[in-house]
N, C-alpha and C positions, 0 to 999 in steps of 0.2 A: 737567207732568212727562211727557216722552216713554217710551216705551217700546224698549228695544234690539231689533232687531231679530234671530230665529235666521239663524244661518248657511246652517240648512236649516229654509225656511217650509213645510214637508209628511214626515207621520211618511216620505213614500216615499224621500225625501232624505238622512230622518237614518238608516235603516232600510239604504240604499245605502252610506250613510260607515260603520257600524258594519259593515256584512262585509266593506266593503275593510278595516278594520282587523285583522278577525279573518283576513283572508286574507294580512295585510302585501301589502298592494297600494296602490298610489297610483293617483289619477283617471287619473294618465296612462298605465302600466300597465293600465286597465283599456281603455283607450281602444286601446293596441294590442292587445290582446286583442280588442275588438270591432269594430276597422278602423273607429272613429269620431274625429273628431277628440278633442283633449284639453281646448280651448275646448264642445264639443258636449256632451261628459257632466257639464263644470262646471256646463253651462245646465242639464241635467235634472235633475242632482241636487239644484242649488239654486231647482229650481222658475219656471225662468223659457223652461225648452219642456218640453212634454210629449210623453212617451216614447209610442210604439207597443205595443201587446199585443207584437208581435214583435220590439222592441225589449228589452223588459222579460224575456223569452225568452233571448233571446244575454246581459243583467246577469247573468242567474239562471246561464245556463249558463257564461258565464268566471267566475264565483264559484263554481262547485260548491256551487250552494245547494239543500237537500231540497226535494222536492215544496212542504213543507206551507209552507218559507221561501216557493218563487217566487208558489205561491197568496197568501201576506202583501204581497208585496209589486204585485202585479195588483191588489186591494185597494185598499190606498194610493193606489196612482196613480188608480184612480176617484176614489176619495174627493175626492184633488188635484184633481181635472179637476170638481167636483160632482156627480157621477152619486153617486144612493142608491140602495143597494143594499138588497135585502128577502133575508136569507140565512138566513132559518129554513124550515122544512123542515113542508110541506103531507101 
């Protein structure tokens, strides 16, 4: 038995689709908002390239998303990328 695969293989993907929604935005709306192609944010979102810190910067800032959102979403996209993180507090 196979397993279906998600539309978005990384929380940074699904995390991305859910504030376009809440913002009523579409990929490609966002795309002119970030002067990226609309092919270009498909890829990111669905995990097949990986975004820049200052990428993830201009997502957060055409979505008007709070601090504590675009830190969530930097996050994620480590995660994506493998990098562990140690975020407890010495």
């Amino acid at each position: 038995m196979t397993s279906r695969r998600s539309k978005y293989d990384t929380d940074f993907g699904a995390s991305v689709s859910k504030a376009l929604a809440e913002a009523r935005l579409t990929q490609s709306g966002l795309a002119e908002r970030t002067g990226q192609s609309p092919a270009y944010v498909n890829q990111v979102i669905t995990g097949r390239k990986r975004p820049s810190p200052q990428w993830i910067d201009t997502i957060a800032d055409a979505l008007g998303l709070s601090d504590r959102e675009r830190v969530r979403l930097h996050r994620e996209a480590a995660k994506a990328q493998g990098f562990k993180l140690d975020l407890t507090r010495k």
